[in-house]
N, C-alpha and C positions, 0 to 999 in steps of 0.2 A: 571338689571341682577344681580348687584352684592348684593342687598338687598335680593335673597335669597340664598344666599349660608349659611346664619345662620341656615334658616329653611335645606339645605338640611347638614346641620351637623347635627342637632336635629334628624333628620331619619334613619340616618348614627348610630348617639348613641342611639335610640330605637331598632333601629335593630341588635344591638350587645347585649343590655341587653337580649333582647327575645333568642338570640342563646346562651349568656351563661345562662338562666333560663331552654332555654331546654337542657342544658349538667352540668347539678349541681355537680354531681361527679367532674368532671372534672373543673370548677372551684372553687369546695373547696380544691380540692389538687392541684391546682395552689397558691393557696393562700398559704397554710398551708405550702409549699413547699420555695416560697419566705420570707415567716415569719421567715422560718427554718435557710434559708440562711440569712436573717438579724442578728437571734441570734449568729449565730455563727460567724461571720463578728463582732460584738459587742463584744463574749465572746475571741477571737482573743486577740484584740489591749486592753480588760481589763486585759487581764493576761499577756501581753507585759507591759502595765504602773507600774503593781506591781513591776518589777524591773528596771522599768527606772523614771526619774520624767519628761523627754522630748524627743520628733524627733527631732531631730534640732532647730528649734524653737518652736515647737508645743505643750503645756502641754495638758496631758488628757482631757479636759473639752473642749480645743480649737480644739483638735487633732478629737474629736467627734463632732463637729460641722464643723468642713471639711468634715468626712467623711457622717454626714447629707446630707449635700451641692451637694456631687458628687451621693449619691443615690436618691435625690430627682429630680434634671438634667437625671439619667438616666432613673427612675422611670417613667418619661415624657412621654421621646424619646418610651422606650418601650411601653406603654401605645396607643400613637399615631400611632405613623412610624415606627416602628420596625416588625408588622404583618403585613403591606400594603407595603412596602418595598420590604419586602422579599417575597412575593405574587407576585410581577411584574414581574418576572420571568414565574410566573405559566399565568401572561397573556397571556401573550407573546407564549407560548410553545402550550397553549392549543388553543390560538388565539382568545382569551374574547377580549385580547385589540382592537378589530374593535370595538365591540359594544361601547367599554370604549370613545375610538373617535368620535365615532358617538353623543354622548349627549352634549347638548347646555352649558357644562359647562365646565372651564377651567378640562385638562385632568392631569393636577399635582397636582392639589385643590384635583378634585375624587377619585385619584390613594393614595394619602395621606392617607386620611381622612376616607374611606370607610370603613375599619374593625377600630373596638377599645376594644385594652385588657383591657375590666375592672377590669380583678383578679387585675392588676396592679396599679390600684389606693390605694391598699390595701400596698405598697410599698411607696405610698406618703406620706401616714398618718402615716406610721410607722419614716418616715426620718423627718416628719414633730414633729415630738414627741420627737426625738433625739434632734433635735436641739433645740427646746426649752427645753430643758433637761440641756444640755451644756449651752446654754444661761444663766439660772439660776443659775446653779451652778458656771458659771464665772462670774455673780452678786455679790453672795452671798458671795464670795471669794474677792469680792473689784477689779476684774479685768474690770470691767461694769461699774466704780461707776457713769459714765456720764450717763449712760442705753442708752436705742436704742431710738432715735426720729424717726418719720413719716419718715424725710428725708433720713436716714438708711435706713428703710423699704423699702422704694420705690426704692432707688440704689438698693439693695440688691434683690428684686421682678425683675429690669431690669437686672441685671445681671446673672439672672436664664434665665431670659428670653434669652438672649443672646446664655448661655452657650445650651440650647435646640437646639435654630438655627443654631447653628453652628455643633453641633454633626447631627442637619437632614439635612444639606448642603451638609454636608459629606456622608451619609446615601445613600438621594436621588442620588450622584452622581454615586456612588458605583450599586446603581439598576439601571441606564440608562445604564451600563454596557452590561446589559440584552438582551438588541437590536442585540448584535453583537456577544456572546457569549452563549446565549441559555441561559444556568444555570449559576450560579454564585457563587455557594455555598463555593467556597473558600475565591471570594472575602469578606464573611461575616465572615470568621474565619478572614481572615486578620484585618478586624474590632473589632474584639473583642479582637486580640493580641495586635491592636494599643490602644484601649481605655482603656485597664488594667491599663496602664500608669498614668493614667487622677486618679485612685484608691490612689495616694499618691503624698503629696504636692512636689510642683516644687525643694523646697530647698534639700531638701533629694540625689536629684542627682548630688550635688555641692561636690569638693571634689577630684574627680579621671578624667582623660582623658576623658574616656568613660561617665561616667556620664554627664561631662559639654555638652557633645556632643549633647546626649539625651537631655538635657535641651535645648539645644538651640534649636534644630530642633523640640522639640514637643513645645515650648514656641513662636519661631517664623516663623519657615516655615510649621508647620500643629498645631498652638497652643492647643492644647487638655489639655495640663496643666494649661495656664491661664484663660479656660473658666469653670475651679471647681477653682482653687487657689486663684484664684481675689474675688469672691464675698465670699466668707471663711474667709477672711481676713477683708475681708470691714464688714462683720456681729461678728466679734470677736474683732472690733476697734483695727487690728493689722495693723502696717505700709505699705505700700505698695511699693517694693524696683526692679525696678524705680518708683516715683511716678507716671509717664506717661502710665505705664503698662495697666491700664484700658484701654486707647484709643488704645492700639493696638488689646484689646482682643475683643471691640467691633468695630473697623474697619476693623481685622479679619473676624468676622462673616459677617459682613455685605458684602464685598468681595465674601464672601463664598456661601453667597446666590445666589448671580447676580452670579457668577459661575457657581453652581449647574442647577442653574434655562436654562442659557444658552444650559450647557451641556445633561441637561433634554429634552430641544425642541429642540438640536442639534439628539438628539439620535430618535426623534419623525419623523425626518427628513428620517432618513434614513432606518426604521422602514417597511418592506415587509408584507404587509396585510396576513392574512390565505390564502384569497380569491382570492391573486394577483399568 
């Protein structure tokens, strides 16, 4: 069984390329639209650096390879889970979810994975270009001089990986929502108010009552800031302060999953067919 679920991704993503080849409008102004929002996201924080030389700790070069880091993470997420997510609602309502139960494959695999926004790869390669941008330039600048080895790489590849699961842990649980609520379209604004957060590093809110507040609670009872902050850091050979900090942000996610996952087939549970 589980040897095809590669092949039913692969059909999953033909059958998304065929639906945005037949709405081309509408994914070139999908694209052209996040392009737009990347430049001006870029021309932002470049005309903030002209008069500063750091965030807190972050110079320009470093300060642009975080915020690589967190569009590349969310780049993902929307790419993925962010249209099937927010679709499950539409299951549910119109009552597709029986048929969705009815197929011989897990139903949070299908429910994932079934649409995929390709304008949004177009968002990868732009974060992917950023930070190798920053990377060089924190090279050439003698802040690099060890450069990146394979073994960088590969933390730095796992800790993307991480920071996705954890934002789709949270995602998915937020659409299991759906079962009990019909719509949920607030819950997804709440989403998007929590994860602006995750948009600047953790240090920045050290300093005032309220800030340390925020920091803790998005660092360690919904960590949204150390699953962009940690591998930003670990890809810029900046210190990591706890050093232990990574293992919270991946036993965080990991937590996150078996959660979600639970609350998912918790929600599958109690789930009233169209037909009942």
């Amino acid at each position: 069984m589980h040897a095809h679920y590669p092949r039913v991704f692969w059909t999953f993503f033909r059958n998304s390329l065929v639906r945005e080849m037949t709405f081309r409008g509408n994914f070139v102004i999908t694209v052209l639209t996040r392009a737009f929002w990347f430049v001006a996201q870029l021309t932002l924080f470049e005309i903030i650096y002209r008069n500063v030389v750091s965030i807190s700790d972050w110079s320009r070069e470093e300060y642009f390879a975080f915020m690589a880091t967190g569009m590349l993470i969310n780049a993902i997420v929307e790419t993925f889970f962010m249209p099937n997510c927010a679709n499950f609602s539409e299951l549910i309502r119109k009552g597709d979810l029986d048929f969705v139960l009815l197929k011989p494959i897990d139903t949070q695999f299908l429910v994932s994975f079934q649409k995929i926004e390709l304008a949004m790869l177009n968002q990868i390669l732009l974060a992917g270009a950023l930070l190798g941008y920053a990377l060089l330039s924190l090279h050439a600048k003698g802040r690099l001089a060890g450069g990146i080895g394979p073994l960088d790489v590969a933390l730095y590849l796992l800790l993307i990986a991480v920071g996705v699961a954890f934002f789709y842990s949270l995602m998915i649980a937020l659409a299991s929502t759906s079962v009990w609520l019909g719509r949920n379209q607030g819950l997804y604004d709440f989403w998007f108010y929590i994860t602006v957060f995750a948009r600047y590093p953790a240090c920045i809110y050290s300093g005032t009552p309220v800030g340390e507040l925020l920091r803790f609670a998005f660092s360690y009872v919904v960590p949204i800031l150390l699953v962009v902050t940690v591998p930003a850091r670990v890809v810029t050979a900046k210190a990591l302060e706890p050093s232990w900090i990574t293992a919270v942000a991946i036993a965080a996610t990991v937590a996150g999953l078996f959660v979600s996952r639970g609350i998912f087939q918790w929600s599958l549970r109690h789930y009233r067919s169209a037909s009942s």
